[in-house]
C-alpha positions in Angstrom: -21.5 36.1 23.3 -21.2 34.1 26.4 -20.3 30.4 27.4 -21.0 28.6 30.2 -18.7 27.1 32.3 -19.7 23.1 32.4 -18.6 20.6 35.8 -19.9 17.9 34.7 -18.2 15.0 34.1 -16.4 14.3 30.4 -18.5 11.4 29.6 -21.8 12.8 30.6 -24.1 14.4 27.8 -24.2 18.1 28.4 -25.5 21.0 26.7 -25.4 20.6 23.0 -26.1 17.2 22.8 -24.5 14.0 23.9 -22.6 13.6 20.3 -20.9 16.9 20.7 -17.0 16.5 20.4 -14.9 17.9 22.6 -11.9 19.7 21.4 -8.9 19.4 23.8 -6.8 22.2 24.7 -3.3 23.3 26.1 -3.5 27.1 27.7 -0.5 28.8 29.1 -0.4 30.5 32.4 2.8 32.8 32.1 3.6 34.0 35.3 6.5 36.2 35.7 8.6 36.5 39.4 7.1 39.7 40.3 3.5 37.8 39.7 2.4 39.7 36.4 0.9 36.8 33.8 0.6 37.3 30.3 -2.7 37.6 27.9 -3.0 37.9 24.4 -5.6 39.1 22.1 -7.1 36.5 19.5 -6.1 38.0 16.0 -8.4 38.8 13.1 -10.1 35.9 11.3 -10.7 34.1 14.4 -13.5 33.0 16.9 -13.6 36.1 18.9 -11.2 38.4 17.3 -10.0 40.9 19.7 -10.8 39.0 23.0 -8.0 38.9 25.5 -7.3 35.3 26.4 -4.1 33.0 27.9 -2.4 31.8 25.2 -2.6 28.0 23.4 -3.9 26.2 21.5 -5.6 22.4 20.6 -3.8 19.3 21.1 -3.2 17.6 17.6 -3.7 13.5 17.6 -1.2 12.0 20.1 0.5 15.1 21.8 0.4 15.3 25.7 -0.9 19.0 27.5 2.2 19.5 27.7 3.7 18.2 24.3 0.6 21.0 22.9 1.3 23.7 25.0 5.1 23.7 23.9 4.2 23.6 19.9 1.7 26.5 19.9 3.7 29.1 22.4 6.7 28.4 19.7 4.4 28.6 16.9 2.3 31.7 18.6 4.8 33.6 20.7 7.9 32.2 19.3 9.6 31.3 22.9 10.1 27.8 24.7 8.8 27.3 27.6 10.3 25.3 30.6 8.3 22.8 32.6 4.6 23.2 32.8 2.2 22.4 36.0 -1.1 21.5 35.2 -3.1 23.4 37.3 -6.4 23.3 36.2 -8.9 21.7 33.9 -12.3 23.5 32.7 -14.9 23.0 30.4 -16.2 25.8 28.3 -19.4 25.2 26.1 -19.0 28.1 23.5 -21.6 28.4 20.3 -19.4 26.9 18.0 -17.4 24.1 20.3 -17.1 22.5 23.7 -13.8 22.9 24.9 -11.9 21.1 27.4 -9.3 23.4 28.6 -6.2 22.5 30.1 -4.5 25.7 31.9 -0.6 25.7 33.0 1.5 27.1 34.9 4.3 28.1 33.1 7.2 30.3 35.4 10.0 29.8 32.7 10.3 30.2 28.9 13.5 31.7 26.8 13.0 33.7 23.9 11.7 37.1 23.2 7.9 37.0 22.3 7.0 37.9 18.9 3.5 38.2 17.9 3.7 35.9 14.9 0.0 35.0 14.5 -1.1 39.5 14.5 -2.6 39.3 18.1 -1.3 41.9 20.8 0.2 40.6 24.1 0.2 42.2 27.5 1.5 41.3 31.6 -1.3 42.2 33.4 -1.9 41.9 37.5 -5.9 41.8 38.9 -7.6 43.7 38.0 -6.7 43.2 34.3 -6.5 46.5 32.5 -7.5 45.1 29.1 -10.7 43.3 27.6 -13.1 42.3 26.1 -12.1 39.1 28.0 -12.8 35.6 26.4 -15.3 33.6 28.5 -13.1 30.5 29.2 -10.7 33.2 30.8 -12.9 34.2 33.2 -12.5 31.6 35.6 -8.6 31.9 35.8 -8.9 35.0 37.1 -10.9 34.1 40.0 -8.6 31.1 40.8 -5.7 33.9 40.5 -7.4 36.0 42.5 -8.0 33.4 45.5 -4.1 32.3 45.2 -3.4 35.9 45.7 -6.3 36.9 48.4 -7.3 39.4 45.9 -10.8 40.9 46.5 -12.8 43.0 44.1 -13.3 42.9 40.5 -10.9 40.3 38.3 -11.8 42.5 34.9 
């Protein structure tokens, strides 16, 4: 399965026809001092069970990026999370939903993660060690990977 990344603007009609709705959301970069970031596999029963992606989750009606990306990583990873920089926004045009997604930076949290949705976490550096990687994580890497002058393979 594959997706394709979209850069067009969000009120332009793209692939999949100009009715399509978008669905919002909040994705969390963790990134640890020593530069590690954290990925997590989506658990069984969902869209691509078994993919490695960042973790988050939609935006519900009236919640900020922000607001969002605090809910699910309680909710998902059980930990809160200190401020989060919006870094980047992508859209992702997957078979079964566009998806506006809204990546953060994220350099502080408290807790101790727990898996609480099944799904397997892990701190990778480039080039991640785990995959199948989720198409809408793909381009992360590569903005990782130019923060970091990192050449070669991403995954």
């Amino acid at each position: 399965m594959s997706a394709q990344p979209l850069v067009a603007d969000a009120d332009r009609p793209r692939e999949g026809g100009p009715d399509r709705a978008i669905v919002d959301v909040a994705v969390g970069v963790l990134v640890q001092p020593n530069g590690d970031f954290l990925v997590t596999s989506r658990p069984e029963g969902k869209v691509y069970a078994g993919y490695w992606e960042f973790p988050g989750g939609k935006l519900e009606q009236g919640e900020t990026v922000e607001q969002a990306l605090r809910r699910e990583l309680e909710e998902e990873l059980g930990i809160t999370i200190g401020p989060a920089q919006l870094w980047k926004v992508e859209l992702v045009d997957y078979p079964h939903s566009l998806v506006r997604l809204h990546f953060c930076k994220v350099f502080a949290w408290s807790g101790t993660l727990e898996m609480r949705e099944g799904q397997t976490s892990a701190w990778q550096s480039l080039p991640l060690q785990v995959g199948p990687v989720l198409p809408g994580t793909v381009p992360v890497l590569g903005w990782l990977a130019a923060e970091r002058d990192f050449a070669g393979a991403t995954y």
